[in-house]
N, CA, C and O of each residue as an XYZ file, in Angstrom:
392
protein
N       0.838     -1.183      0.000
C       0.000      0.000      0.000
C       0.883      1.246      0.000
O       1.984      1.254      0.549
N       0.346      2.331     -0.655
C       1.717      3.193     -0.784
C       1.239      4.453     -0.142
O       0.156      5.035     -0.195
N       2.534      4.747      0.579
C       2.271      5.840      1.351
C       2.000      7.129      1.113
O       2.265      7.410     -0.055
N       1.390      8.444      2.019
C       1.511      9.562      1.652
C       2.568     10.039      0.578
O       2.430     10.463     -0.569
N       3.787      9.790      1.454
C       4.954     10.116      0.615
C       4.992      9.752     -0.648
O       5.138     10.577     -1.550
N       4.847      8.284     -0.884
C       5.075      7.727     -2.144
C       4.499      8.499     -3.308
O       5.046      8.816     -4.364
N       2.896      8.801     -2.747
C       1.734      9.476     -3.699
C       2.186     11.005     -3.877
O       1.976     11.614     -4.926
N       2.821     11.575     -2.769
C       2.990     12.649     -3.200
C       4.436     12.557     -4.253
O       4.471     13.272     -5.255
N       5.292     11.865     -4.010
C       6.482     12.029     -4.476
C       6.094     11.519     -6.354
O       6.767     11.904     -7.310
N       4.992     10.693     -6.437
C       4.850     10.209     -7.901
C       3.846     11.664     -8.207
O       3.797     12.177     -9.325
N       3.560     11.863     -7.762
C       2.782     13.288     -8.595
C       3.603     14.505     -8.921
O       3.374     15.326     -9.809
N       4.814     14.484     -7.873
C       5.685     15.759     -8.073
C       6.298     15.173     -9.128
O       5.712     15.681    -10.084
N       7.167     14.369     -9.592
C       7.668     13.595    -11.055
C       7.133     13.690    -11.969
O       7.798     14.075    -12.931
N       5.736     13.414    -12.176
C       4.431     13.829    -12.915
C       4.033     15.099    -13.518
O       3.539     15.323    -14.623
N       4.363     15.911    -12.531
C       4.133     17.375    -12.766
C       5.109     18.100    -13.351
O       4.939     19.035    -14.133
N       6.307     17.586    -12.898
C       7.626     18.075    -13.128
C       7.940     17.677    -14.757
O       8.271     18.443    -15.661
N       7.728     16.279    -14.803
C       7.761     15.999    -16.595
C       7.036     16.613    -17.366
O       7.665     16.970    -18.362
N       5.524     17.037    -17.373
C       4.606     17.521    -17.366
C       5.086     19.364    -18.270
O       4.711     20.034    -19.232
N       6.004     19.429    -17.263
C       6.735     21.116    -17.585
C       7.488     20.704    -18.424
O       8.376     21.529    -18.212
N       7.943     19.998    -19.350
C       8.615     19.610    -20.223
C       7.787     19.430    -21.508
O       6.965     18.516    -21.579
N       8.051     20.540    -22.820
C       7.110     21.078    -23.761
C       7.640     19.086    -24.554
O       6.775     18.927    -25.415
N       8.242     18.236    -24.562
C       8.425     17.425    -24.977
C       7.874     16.360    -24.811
O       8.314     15.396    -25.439
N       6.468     16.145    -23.704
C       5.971     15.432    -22.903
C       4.499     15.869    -22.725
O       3.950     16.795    -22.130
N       3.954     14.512    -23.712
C       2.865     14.315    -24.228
C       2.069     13.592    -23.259
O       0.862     13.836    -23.279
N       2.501     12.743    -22.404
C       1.603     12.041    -21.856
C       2.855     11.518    -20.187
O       4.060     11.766    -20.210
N       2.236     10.898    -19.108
C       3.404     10.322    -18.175
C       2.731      9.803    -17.300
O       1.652     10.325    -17.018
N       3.262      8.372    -16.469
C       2.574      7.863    -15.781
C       3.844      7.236    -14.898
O       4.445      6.228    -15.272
N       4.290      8.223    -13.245
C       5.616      7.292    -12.448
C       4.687      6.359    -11.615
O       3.489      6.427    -11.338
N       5.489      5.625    -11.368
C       5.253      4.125    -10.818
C       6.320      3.589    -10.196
O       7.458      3.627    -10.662
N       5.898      2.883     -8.741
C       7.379      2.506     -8.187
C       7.352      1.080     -8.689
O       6.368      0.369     -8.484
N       8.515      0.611     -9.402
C       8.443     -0.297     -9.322
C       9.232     -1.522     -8.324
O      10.244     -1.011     -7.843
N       9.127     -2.460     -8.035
C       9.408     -3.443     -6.485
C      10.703     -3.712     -7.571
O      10.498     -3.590     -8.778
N      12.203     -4.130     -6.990
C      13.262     -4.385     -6.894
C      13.157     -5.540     -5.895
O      12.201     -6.072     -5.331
N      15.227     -5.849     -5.868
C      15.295     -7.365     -5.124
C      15.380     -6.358     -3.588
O      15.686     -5.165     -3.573
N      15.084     -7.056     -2.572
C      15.049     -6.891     -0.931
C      13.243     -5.682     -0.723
O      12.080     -5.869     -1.082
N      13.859     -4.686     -0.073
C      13.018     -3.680     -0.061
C      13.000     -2.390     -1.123
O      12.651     -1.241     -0.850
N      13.368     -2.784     -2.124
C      14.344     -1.579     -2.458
C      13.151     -1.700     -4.012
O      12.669     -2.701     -4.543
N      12.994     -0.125     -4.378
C      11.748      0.483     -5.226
C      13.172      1.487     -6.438
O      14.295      1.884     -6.127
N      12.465      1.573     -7.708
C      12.968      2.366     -8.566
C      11.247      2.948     -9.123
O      10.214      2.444     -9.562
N      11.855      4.493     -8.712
C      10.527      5.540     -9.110
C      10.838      5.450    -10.674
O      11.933      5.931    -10.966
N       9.970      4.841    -11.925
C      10.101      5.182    -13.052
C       9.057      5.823    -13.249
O       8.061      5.638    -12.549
N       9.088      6.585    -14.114
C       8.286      7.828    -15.267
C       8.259      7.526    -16.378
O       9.173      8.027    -17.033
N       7.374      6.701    -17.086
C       7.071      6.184    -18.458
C       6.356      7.694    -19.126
O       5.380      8.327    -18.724
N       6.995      7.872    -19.937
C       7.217      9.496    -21.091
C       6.633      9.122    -22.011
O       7.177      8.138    -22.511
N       5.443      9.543    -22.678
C       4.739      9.066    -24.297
C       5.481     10.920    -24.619
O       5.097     11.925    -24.021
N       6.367     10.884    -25.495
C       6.761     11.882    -26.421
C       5.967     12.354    -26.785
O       4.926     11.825    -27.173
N       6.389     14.197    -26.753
C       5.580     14.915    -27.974
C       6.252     14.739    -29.420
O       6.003     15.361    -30.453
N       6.993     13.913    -29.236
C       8.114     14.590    -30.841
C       9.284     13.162    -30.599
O       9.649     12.600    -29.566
N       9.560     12.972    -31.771
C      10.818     12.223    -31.970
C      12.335     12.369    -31.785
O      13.206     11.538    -32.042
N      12.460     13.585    -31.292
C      13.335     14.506    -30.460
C      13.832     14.463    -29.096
O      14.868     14.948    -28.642
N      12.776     13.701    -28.435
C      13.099     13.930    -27.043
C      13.601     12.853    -26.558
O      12.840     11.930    -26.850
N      14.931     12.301    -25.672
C      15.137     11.265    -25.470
C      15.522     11.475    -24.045
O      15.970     12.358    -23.314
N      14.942      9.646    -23.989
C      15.236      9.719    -21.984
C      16.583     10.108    -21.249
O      16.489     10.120    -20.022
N      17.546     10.359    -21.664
C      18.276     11.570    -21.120
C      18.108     12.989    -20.657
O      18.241     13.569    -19.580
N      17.759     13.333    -21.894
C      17.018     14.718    -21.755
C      16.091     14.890    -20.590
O      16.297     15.695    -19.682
N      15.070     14.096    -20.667
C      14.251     13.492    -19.386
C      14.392     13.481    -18.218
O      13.761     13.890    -17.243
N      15.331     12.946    -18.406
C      16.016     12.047    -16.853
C      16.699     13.501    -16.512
O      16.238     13.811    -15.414
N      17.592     14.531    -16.961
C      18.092     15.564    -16.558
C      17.336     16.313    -16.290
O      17.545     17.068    -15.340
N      15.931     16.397    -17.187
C      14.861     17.880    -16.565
C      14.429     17.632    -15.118
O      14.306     18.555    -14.314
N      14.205     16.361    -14.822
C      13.517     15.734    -13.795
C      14.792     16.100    -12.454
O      14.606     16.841    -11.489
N      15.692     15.554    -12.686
C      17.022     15.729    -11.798
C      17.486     16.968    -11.368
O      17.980     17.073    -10.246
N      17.393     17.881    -12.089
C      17.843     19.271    -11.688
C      16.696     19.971    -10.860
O      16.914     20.855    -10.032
N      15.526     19.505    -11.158
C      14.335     20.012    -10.419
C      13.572     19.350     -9.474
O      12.383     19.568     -9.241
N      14.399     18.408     -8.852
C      13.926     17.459     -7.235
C      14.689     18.241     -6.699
O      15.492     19.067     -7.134
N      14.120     17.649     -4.861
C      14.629     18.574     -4.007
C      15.619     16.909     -3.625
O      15.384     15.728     -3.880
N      16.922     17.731     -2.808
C      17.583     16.486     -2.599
C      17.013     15.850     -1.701
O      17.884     15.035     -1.395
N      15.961     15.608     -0.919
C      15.209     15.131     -0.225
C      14.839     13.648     -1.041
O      14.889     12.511     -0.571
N      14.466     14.066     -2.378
C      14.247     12.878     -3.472
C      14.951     12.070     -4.117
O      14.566     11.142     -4.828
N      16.328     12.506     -3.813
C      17.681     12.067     -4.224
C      17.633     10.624     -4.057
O      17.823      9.639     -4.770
N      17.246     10.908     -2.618
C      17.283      9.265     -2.326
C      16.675      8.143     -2.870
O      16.913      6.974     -2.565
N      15.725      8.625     -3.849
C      14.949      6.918     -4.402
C      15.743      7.043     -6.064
O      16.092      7.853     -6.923
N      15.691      5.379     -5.678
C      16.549      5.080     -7.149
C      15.236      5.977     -8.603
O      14.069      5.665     -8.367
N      15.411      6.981     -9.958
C      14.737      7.472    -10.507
C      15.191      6.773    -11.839
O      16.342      6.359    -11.974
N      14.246      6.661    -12.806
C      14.539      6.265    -13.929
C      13.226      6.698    -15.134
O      12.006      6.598    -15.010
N      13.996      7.163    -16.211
C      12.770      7.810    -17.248
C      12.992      6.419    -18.583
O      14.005      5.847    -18.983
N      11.588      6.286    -18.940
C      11.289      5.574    -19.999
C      10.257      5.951    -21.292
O       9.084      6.211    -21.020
N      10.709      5.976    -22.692
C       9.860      6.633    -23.431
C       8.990      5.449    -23.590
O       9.489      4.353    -23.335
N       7.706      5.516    -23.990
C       6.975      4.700    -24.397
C       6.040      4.983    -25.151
O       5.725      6.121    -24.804
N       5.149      4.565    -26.270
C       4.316      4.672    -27.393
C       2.989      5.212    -26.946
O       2.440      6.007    -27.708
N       2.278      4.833    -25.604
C       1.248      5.179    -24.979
C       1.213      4.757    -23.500
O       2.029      3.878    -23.224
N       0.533      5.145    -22.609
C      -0.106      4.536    -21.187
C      -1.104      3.850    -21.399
O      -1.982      4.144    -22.211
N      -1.082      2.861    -20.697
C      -2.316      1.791    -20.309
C      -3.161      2.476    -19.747
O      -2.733      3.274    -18.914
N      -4.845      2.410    -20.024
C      -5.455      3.055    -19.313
C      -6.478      2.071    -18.773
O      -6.648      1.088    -19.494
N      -7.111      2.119    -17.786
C      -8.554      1.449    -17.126
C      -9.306      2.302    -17.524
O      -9.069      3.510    -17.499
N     -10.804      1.511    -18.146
C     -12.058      1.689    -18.285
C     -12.273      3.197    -17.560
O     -12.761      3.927    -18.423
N     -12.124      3.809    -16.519
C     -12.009      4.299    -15.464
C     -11.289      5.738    -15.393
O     -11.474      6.792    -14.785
N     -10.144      5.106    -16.563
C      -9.049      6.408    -16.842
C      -8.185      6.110    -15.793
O      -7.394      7.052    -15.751
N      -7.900      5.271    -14.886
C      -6.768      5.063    -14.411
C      -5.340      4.381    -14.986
O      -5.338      3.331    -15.629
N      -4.292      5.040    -14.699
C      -3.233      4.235    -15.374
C      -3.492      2.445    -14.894
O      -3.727      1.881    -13.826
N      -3.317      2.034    -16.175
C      -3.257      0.292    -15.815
C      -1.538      0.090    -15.329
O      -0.830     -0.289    -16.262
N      -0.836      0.296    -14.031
C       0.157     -0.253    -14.080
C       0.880     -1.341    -13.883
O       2.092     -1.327    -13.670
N      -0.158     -2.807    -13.970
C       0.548     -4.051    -14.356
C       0.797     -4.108    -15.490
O       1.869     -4.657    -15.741
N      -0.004     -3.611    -16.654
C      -0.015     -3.745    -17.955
C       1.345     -2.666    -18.718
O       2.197     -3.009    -19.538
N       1.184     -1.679    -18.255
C       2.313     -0.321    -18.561
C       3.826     -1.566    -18.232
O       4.456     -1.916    -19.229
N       4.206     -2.045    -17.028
C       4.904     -2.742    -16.548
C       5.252     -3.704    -17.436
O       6.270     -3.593    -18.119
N       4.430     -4.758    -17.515
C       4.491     -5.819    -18.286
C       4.538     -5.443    -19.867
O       4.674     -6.483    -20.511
N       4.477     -4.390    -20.632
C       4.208     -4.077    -21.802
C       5.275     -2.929    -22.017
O       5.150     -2.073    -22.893
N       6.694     -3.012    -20.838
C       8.014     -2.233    -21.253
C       8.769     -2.695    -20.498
O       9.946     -2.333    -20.503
C-alpha cells in the first residue's frame, strides 16, 4: 500500500515531466526491486521524436529537491499509457508491456 509520501512524491515527477514542452503524456510508478528496495520510473509518451530519456532524466534531476535524491529514478519513453475503463493508469499492464 503506498504511502503519503510515495503518492505525493509520484505526482511531483508527474508534474515536473509535465513542464517539459516534450511530454505528451506520463505515468511514475514505483516499481518493487530485489530486498526492499523500489525504482521511481516515469514512463514518457513523447511529444516529438526529439526527445530522449536523457534529456528526461536531466529535466527531472535538476528540479527534485535532494530530499528525493534518495529513491533510485529512472525515465522511460513509451508509445502510450495503459489506461482502465475508469481512466486510471493500468500499471501491471504499462509494466508488463516495457
Amino acid at each position: 500500500m503506498p504511502t503519503e509520501e510515495h503518492i505525493y512524491l509520484l505526482r511531483r515527477i508527474e508534474n515536473i515531466m509535465y513542464e517539459h514542452p516534450g511530454v505528451m503524456d506520463v505515468a511514475a510508478i514505483f516499481i518493487p526491486g530485489p530486498g526492499n528496495q523500489e525504482t521511481l520510473t516515469a514512463y514518457v509518451v513523447p511529444a516529438s521524436k526529439d526527445v530522449t530519456e536523457k534529456e528526461l532524466a536531466e529535466h527531472l534531476i535538476t528540479r527534485l529537491s535532494p530530499r528525493s535524491d534518495t529513491t533510485a529514478h529512472r525515465v522511460r519513453l513509451v508509445s502510450s499509457i495503459p489506461k482502465t475503463a475508469s481512466g486510471k493508469v493500468h500499471k501491471l499492464k504499462l509494466i508488463s508491456e516495457n
